[in-house]
TORSE-939511 format. One record per residue (C-alpha): residue in one letter; x, y, z; residue number from 1. Coordinates in Angstrom, 1 decimal, decimal comma, m for minus. Example, Ala and Ser with C-alpha at 12.3 -4.5 7.8 and 13.67 -1.06 7.14 Angstrom:
+--------+--------+--------+--------+-----+
: residu :     px :     py :     pz : num :
+--------+--------+--------+--------+-----+
:      A :   12,3 :   m4,5 :    7,8 :   1 :
:      S :   13,7 :   m1,1 :    7,1 :   2 :
+--------+--------+--------+--------+-----+
***
This chain:
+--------+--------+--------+--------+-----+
: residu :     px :     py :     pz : num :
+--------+--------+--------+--------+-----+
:      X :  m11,2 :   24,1 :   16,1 :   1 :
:      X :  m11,3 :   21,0 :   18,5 :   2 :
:      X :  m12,8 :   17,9 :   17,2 :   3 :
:      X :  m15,8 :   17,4 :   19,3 :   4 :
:      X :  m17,4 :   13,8 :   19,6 :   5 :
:      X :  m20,3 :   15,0 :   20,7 :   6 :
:      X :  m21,8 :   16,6 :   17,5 :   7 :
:      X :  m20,4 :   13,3 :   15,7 :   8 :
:      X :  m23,4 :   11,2 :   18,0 :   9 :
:      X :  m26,0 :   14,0 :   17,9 :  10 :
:      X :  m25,6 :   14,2 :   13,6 :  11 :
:      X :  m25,8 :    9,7 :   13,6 :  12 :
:      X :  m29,0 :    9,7 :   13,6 :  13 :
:      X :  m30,5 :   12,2 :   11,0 :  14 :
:      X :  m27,7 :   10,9 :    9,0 :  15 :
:      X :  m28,6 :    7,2 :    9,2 :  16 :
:      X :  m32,0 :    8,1 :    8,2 :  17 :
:      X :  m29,9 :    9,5 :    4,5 :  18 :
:      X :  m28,2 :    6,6 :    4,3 :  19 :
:      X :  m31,1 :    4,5 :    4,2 :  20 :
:      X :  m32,6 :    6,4 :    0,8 :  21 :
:      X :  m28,9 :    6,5 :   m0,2 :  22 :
:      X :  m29,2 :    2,7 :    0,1 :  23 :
:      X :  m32,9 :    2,1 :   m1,4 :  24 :
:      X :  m31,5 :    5,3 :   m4,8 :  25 :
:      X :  m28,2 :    2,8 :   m5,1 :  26 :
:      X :  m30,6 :   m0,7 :   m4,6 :  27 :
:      X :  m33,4 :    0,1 :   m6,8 :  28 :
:      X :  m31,4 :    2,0 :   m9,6 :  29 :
:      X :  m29,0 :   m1,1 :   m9,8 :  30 :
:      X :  m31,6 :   m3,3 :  m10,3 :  31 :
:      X :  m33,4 :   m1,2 :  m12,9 :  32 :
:      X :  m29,7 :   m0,8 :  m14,6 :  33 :
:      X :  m29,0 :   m4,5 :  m14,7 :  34 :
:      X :  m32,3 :   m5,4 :  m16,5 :  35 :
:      X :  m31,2 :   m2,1 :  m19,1 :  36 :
:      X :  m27,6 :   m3,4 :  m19,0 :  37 :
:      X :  m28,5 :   m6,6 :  m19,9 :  38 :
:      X :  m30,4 :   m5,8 :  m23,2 :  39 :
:      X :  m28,1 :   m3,9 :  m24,1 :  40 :
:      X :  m25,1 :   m5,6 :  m23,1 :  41 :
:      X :  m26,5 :   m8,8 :  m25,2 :  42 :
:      X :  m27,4 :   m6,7 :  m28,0 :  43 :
:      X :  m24,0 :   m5,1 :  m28,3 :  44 :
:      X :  m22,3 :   m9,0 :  m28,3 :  45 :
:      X :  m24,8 :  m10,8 :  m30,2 :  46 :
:      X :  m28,0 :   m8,3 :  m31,7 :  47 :
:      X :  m27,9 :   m7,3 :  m35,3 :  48 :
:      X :  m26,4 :   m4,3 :  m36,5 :  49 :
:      X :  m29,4 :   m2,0 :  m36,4 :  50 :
:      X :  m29,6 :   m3,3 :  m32,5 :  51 :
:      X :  m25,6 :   m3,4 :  m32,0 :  52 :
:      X :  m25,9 :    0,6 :  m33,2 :  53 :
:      X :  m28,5 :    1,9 :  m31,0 :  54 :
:      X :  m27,0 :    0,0 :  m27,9 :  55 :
:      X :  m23,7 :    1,3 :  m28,8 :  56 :
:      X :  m25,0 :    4,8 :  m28,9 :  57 :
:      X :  m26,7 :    4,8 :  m25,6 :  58 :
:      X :  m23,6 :    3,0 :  m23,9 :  59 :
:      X :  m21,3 :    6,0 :  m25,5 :  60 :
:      X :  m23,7 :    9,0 :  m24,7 :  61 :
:      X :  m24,7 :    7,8 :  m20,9 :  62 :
:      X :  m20,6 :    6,8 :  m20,5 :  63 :
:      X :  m19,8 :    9,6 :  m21,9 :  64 :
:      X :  m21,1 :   12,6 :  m19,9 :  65 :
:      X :  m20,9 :   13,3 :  m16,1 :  66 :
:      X :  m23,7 :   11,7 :  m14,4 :  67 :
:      X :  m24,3 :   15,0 :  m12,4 :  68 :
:      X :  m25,4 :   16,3 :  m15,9 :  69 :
:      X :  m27,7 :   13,5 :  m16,7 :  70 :
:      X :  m29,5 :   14,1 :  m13,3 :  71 :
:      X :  m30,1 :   17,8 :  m14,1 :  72 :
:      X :  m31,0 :   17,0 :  m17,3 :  73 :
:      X :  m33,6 :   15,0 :  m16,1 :  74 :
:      X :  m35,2 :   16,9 :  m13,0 :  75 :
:      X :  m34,5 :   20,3 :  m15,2 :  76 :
:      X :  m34,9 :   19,9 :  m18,4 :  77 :
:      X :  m37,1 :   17,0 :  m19,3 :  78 :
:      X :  m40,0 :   18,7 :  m17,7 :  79 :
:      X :  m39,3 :   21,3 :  m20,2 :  80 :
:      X :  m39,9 :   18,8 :  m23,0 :  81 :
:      X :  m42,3 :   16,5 :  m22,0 :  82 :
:      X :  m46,1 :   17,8 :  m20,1 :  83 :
:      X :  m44,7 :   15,6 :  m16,6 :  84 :
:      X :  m43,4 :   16,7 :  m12,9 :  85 :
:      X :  m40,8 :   15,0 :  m12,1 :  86 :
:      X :  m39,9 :   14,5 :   m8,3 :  87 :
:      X :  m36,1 :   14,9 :   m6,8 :  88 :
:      X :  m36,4 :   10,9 :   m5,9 :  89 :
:      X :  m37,8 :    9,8 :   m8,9 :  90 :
:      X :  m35,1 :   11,5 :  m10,9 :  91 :
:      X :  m32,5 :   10,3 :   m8,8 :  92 :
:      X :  m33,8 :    6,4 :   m9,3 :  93 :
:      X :  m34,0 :    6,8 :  m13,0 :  94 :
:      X :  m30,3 :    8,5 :  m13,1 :  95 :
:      X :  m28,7 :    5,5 :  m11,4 :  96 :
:      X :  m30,9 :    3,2 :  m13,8 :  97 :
:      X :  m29,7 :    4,8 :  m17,0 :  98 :
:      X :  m25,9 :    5,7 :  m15,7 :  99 :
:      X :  m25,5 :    1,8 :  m14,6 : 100 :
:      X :  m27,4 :    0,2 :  m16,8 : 101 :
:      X :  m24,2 :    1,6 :  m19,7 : 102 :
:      X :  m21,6 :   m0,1 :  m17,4 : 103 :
:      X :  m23,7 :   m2,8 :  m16,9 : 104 :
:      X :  m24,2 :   m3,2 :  m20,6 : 105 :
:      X :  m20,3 :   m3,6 :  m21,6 : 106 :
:      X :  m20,2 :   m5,8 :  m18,4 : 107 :
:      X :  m22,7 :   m8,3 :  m20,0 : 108 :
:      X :  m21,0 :   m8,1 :  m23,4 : 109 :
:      X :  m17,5 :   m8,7 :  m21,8 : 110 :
:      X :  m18,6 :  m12,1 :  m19,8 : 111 :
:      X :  m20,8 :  m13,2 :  m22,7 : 112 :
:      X :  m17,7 :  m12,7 :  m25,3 : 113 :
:      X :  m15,5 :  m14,4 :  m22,3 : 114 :
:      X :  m17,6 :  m17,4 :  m22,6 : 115 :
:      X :  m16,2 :  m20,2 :  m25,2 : 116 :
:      X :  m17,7 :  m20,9 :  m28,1 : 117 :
:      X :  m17,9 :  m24,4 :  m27,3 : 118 :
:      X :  m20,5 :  m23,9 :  m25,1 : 119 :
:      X :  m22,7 :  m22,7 :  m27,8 : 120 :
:      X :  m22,2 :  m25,1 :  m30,2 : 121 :
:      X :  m22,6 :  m27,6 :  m27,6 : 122 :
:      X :  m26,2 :  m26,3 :  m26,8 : 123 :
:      X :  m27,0 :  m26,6 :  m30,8 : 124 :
:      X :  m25,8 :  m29,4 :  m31,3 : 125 :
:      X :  m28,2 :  m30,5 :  m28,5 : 126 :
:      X :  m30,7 :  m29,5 :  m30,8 : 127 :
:      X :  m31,4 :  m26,3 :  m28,4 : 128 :
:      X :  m32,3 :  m23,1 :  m30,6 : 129 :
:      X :  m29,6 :  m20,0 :  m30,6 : 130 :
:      X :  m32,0 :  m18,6 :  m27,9 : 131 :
:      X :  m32,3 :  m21,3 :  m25,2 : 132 :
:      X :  m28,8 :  m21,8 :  m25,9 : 133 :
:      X :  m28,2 :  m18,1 :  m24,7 : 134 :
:      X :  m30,7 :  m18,1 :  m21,6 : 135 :
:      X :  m29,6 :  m21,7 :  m20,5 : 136 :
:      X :  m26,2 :  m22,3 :  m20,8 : 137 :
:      X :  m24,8 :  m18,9 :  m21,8 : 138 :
:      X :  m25,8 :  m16,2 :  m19,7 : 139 :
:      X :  m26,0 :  m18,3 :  m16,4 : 140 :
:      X :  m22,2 :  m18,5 :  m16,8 : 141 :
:      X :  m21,9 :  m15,0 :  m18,3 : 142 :
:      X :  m23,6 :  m13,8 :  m15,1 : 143 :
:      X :  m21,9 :  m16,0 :  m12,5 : 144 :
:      X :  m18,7 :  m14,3 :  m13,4 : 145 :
:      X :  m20,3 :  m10,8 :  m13,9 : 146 :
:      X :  m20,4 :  m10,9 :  m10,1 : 147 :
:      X :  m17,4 :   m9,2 :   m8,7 : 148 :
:      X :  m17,9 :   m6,4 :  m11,3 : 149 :
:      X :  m21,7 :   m5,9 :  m10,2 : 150 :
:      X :  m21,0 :   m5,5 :   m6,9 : 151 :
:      X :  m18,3 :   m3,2 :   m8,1 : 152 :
:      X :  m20,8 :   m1,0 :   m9,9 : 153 :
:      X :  m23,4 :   m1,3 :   m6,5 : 154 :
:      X :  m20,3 :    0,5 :   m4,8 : 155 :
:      X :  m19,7 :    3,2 :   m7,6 : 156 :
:      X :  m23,4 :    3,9 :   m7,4 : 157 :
:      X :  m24,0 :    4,4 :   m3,4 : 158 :
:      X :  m20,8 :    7,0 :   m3,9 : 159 :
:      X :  m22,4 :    8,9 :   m7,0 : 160 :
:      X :  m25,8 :    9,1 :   m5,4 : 161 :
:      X :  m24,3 :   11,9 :   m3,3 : 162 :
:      X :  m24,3 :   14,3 :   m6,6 : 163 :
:      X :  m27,8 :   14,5 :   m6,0 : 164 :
:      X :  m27,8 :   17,1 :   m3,8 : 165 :
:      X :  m27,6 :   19,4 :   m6,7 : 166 :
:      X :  m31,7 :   18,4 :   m6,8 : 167 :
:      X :  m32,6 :   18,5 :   m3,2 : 168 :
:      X :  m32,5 :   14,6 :   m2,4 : 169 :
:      X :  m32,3 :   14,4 :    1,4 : 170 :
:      X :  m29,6 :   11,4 :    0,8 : 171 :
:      X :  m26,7 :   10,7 :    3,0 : 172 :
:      X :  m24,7 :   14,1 :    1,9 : 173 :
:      X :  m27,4 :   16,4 :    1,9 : 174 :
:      X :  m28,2 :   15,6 :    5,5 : 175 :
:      X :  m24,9 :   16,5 :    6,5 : 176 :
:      X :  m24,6 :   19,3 :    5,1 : 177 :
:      X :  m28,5 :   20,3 :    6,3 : 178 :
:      X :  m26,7 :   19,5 :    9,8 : 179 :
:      X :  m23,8 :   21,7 :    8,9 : 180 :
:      X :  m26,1 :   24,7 :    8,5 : 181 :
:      X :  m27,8 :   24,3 :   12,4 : 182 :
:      X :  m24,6 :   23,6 :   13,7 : 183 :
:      X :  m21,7 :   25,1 :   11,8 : 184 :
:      X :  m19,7 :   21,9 :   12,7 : 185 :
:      X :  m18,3 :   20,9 :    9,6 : 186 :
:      X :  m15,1 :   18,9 :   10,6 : 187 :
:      X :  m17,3 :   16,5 :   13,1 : 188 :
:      X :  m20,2 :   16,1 :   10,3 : 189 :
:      X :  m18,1 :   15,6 :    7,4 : 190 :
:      X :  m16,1 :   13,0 :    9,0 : 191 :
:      X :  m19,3 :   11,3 :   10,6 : 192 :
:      X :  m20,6 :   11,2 :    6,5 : 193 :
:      X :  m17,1 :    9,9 :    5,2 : 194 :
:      X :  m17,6 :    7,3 :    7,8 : 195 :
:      X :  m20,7 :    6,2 :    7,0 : 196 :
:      X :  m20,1 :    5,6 :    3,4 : 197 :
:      X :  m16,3 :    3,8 :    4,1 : 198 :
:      X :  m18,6 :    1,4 :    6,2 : 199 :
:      X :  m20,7 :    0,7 :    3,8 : 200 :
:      X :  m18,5 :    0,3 :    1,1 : 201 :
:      X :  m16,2 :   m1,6 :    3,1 : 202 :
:      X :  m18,9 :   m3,9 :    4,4 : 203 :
:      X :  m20,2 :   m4,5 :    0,7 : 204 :
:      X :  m16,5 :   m5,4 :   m0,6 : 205 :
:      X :  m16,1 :   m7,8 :    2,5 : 206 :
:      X :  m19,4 :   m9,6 :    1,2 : 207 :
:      X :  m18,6 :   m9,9 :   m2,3 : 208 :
:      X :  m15,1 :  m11,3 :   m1,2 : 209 :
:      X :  m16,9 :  m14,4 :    0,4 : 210 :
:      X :  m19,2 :  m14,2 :   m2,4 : 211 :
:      X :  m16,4 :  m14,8 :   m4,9 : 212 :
:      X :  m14,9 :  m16,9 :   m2,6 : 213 :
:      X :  m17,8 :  m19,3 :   m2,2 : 214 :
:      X :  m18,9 :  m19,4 :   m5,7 : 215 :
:      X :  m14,8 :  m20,2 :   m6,8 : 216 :
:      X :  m14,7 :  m17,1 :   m8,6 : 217 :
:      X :  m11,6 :  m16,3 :  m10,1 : 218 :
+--------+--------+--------+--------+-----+
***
């Protein structure tokens, strides 16, 4: 088969228009998953031990299964369970919340264990209490050099969003593959998709580069 061109421009289109709710899935997961990671990432490096447990628990069983299962689990069998409809989108957002928001969790506990204890003395003997000490002077350097590894996890989650075609979400893949079927053009659509999401990933690691770079992260 000749690669034709052609189909690549004729497929940019529909496929742009999946890469935008690939985009807003990743986006609005992430920032569901960082307020979940950061609970539990600060319960799992400073909670008690009845909170350190049940963040621990949720960090092993969402790191420790596929996230394609999760999804399923949630669009399939949940319904089963509870008296709700859930829609393809929906399930998809939640997915990226809860798989994220357990990597985001031992991100948080990893910067806030990096930070020296110095600090935190320093705030209380400032006459600060353990919590303002954590919000003020803790977790704004905890988060500064949680950075690189957020943007990291942005990344991971654009490319995972393209499991949910197992549920019907008209994302970046499932386009091309609903292209595929009109046209029978796989080679041209497949590489027009693996395009798209090296550009985006590429642009997105070009960013956090300055990022780093302007904030002197190391």
């Amino acid at each position: 088969m000749n690669f034709d061109f052609t189909y690549v421009w004729q497929a940019i289109p529909i496929l742009l228009q999946g890469l935008k709710l690939t985009l807003f899935i990743s986006l609005v997961g992430l920032c569901g998953g960082f307020f979940i990671g950061l609970i539990a990432g600060i319960a799992r490096a400073l909670g008690g031990r009845i909170s350190k447990t049940i963040s621990l628990i949720f960090v092993e069983l969402i790191r420790g299964t596929p996230i394609m299962v999760q999804v399923m689990f949630i669009y399939f069998a949940l319904p089963l369970l509870l008296p709700i409809r859930i829609e393809p989108i929906t399930a998809a957002v939640v997915t990226i919340m809860i798989n994220s928001g357990a990597y985001i969790a031992e991100i948080t506990r990893g910067a806030i264990l990096s930070i020296n204890k110095g600090f935190k003395e320093a705030g209380l003997a400032m006459g600060l209490s353990s919590r303002a000490t954590l919000w003020h002077i803790i977790m704004p350097l905890a988060l500064r050099r949680m950075i690189p590894a957020l943007g990291n996890q942005w990344i991971i989650s654009i490319k995972d969003t393209s499991l949910f075609i197992v549920i019907g979400v008209a994302e970046l893949t499932r386009e091309g593959q609903e292209i595929i079927a009109g046209n029978f053009r796989a080679l041209e659509v497949w590489t027009a998709v693996a395009a798209l999401y090296l550009v985006v990933t590429l642009c997105l690691s070009f960013l956090l580069k300055k990022l780093e770079k302007r904030m002197h992260i190391l």
